[in-house]
C-alpha positions as CSV (number, residue, x, y, z in Angstrom):
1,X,-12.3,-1.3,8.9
2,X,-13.0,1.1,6.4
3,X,-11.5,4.2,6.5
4,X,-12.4,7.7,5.5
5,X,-10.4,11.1,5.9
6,X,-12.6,13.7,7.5
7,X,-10.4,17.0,7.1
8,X,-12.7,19.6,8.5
9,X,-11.9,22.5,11.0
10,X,-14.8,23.0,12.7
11,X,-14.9,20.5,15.5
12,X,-18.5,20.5,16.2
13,X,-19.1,19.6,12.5
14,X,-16.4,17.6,12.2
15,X,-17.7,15.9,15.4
16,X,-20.8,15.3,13.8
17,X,-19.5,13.7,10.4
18,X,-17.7,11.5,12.5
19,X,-20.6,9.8,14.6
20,X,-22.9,9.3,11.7
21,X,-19.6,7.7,9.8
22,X,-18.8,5.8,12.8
23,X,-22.8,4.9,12.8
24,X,-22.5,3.9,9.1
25,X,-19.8,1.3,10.2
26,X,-16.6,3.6,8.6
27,X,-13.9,4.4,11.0
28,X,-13.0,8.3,10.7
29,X,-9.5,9.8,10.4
30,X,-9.9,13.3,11.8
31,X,-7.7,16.1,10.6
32,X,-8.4,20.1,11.0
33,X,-5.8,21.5,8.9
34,X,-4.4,20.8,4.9
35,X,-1.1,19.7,6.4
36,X,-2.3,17.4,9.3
37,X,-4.9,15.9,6.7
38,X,-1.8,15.2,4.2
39,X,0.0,13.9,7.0
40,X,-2.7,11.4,8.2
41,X,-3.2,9.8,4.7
42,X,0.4,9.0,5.0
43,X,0.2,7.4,8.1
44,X,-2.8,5.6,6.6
45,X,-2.1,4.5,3.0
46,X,-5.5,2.2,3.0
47,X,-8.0,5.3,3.3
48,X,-10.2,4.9,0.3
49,X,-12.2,8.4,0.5
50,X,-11.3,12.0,2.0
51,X,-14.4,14.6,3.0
52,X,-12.4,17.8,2.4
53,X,-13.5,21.4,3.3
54,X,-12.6,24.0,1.4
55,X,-12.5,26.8,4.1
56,X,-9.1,25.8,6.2
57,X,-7.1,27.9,8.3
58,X,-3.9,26.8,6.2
59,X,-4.3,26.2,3.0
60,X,-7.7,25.8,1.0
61,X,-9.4,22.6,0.5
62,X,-8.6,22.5,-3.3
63,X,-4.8,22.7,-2.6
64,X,-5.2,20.1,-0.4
65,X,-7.3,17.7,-3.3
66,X,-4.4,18.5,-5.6
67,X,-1.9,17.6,-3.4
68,X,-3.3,14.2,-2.9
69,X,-3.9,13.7,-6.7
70,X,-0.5,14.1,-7.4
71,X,0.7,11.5,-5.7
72,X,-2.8,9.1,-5.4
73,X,-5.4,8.7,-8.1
74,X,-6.8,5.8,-6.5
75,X,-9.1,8.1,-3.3
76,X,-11.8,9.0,-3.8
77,X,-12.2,12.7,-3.0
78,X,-15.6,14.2,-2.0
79,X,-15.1,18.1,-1.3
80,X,-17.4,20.1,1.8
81,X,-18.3,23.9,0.9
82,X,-20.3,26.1,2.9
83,X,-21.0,27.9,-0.4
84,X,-23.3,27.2,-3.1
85,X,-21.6,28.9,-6.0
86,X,-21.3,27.0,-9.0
87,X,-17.3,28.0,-9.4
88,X,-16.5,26.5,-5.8
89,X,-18.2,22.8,-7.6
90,X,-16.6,23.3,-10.9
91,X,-12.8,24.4,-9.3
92,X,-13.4,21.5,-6.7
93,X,-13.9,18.7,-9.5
94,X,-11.1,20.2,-11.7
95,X,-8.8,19.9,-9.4
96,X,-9.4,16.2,-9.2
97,X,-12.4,15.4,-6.5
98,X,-15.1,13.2,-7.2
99,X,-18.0,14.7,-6.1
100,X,-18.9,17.4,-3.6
101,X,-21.6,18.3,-1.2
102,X,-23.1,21.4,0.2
103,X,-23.8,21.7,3.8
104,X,-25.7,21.8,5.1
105,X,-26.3,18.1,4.3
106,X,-28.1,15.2,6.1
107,X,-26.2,12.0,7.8
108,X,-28.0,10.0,5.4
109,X,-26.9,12.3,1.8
110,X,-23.2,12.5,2.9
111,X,-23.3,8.8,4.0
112,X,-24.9,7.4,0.5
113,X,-22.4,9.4,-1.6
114,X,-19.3,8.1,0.4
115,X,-20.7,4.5,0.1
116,X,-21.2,5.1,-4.1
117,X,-18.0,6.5,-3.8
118,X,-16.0,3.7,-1.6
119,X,-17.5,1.5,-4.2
120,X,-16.1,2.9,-7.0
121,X,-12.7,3.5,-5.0
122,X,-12.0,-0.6,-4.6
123,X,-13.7,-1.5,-2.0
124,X,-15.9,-3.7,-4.3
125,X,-13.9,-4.2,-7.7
126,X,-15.4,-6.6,-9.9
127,X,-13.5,-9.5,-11.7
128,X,-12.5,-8.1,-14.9
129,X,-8.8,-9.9,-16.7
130,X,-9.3,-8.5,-20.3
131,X,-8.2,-5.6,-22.2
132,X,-10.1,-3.3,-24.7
133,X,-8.0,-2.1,-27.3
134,X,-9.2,1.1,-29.6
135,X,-6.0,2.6,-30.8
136,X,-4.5,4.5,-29.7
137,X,-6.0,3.6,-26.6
138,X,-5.4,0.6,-24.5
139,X,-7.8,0.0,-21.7
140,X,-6.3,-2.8,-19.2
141,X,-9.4,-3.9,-17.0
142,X,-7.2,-6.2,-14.7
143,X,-5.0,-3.5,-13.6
144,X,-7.4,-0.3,-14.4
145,X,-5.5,1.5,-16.2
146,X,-5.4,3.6,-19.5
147,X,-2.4,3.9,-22.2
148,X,-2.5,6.0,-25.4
149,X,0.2,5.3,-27.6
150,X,2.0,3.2,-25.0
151,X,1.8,6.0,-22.8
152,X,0.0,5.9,-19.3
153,X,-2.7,8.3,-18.5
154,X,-3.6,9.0,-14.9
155,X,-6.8,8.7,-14.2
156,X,-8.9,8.7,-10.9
157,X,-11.3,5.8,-10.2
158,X,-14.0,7.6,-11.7
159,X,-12.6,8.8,-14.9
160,X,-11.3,5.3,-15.8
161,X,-15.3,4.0,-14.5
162,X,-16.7,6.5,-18.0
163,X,-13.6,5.4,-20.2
164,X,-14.7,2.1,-19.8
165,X,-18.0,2.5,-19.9
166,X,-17.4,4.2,-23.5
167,X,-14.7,2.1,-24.9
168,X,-16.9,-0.7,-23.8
169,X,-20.0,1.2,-25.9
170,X,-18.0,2.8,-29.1
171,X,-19.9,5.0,-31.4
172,X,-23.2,4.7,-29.2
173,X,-24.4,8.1,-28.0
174,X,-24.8,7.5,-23.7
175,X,-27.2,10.4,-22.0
176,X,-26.1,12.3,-19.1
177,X,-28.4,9.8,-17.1
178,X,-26.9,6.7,-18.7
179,X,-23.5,7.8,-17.4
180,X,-24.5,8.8,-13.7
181,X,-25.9,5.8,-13.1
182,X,-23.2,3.5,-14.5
183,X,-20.5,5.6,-12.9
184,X,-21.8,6.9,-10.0
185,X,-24.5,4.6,-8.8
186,X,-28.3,4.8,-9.1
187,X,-28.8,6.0,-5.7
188,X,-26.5,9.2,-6.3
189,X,-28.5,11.9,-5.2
190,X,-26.4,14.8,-6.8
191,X,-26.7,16.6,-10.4
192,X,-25.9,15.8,-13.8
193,X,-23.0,18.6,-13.6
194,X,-21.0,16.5,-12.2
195,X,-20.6,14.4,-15.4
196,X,-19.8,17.7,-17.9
197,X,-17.3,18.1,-15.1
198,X,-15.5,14.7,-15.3
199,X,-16.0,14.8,-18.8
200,X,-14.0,18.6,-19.3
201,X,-11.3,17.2,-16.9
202,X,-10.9,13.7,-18.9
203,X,-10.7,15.6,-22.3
204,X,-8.0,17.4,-20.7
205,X,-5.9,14.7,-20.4
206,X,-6.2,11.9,-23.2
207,X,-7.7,14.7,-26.2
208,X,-5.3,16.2,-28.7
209,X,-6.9,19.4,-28.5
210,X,-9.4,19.2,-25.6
211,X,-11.1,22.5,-27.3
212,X,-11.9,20.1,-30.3
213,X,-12.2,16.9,-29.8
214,X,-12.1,13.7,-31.5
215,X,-12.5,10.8,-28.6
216,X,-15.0,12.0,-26.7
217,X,-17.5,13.9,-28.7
218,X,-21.0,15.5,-27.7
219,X,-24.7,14.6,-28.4
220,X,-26.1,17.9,-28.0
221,X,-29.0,18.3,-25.6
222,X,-28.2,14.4,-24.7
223,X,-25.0,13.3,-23.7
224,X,-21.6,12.2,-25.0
225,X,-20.4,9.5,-27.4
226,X,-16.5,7.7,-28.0
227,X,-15.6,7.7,-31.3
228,X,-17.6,9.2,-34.3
């Protein structure tokens, strides 16, 4: 069964997430605090996608995302807010989630986005034993992972998804289009955000200076590019 972490404090939304997931042939762990959420996914190391909410009585729902991230790159994290201002997206995806949604949503939104998601996560991984090598980088497609000068660099699911998708196009400008639909599927039915997001938080971690930088470079008013 497929499993998917619903952390959520409100029981009669909570309730509701749960049917339609259960409807969409997922099996949903429940959770109504940060801690019992954390504690769940320990007790159920297969869970490929969390639905956080931000607003918990404990602790908020990015504490929680970055608590998972530091031990598990390999979820995929979808975050719930209430709220519709553009920080609450922007902190949410920093702090490692994949996507987020706004509620109020509909079954059929929040279910297309986990299944693009539990995709991406594993639950389909296509058969891949090579490696791309563009130093300093070393892109292992067997194992899906990244090195830069023999060092590893944690990424989620969907950060390694664009690496490859760039080492795999070098020098070749992609749109913002070109990437969400490689990445995130063609029936994602959020915004092109998301990918400046991913893209800030990636820079973070494999550019020299992410404030300048030299792997992944923009194509103003079209997209991004590897390489020069």
């Amino acid at each position: 069964m497929k499993k998917v972490l619903v952390l959520e404090d409100e029981t009669n939304i909570r309730s509701f997430v749960v049917i339609n997931l259960k409807r969409a042939g997922y099996e949903a762990i429940e959770a109504g605090t940060g801690e019992e959420a954390l504690e769940q996914l320990k007790q159920n190391p297969d869970t490929k996608v969390a639905l956080l909410d931000i607003m918990l009585p404990d602790m908020d729902g990015f504490e929680v995302c970055r608590r998972i991230r530091a031990s598990n790159t390999q979820i995929g994290i979808i975050m719930l807010t209430a709220r519709t201002q553009e920080m609450d997206k922007v902190t949410g995806l920093m702090t490692g989630a994949d996507d987020y949604v706004t509620k109020p949503f509909s079954p059929a939104e929040l279910t297309a986005r986990i299944d693009a998601l539990y995709r991406r996560t594993g639950g389909v991984v296509a058969e891949d034993t090579g490696e791309i090598s563009q130093p300093p980088f070393l892109l292992n497609t067997r194992n899906r992972t990244l090195e830069k000068s023999g060092q590893r660099v944690k990424l989620t699911q969907v950060e390694y998804a664009i690496v490859k998708l760039f080492m795999d196009n070098p020098g070749k400008a992609l749109s913002r289009e070109e990437i969400l639909d490689t990445v995130w599927g063609r029936d994602y039915f959020g915004e092109l955000k998301i990918v400046d997001v991913n893209i800030r938080r990636l820079r973070i971690k494999i550019e020299d200076d992410p404030t300048n930088p030299t792997y992944i470079n923009t194509v103003w008013g079209y997209g991004y590019k590897w390489g020069g």
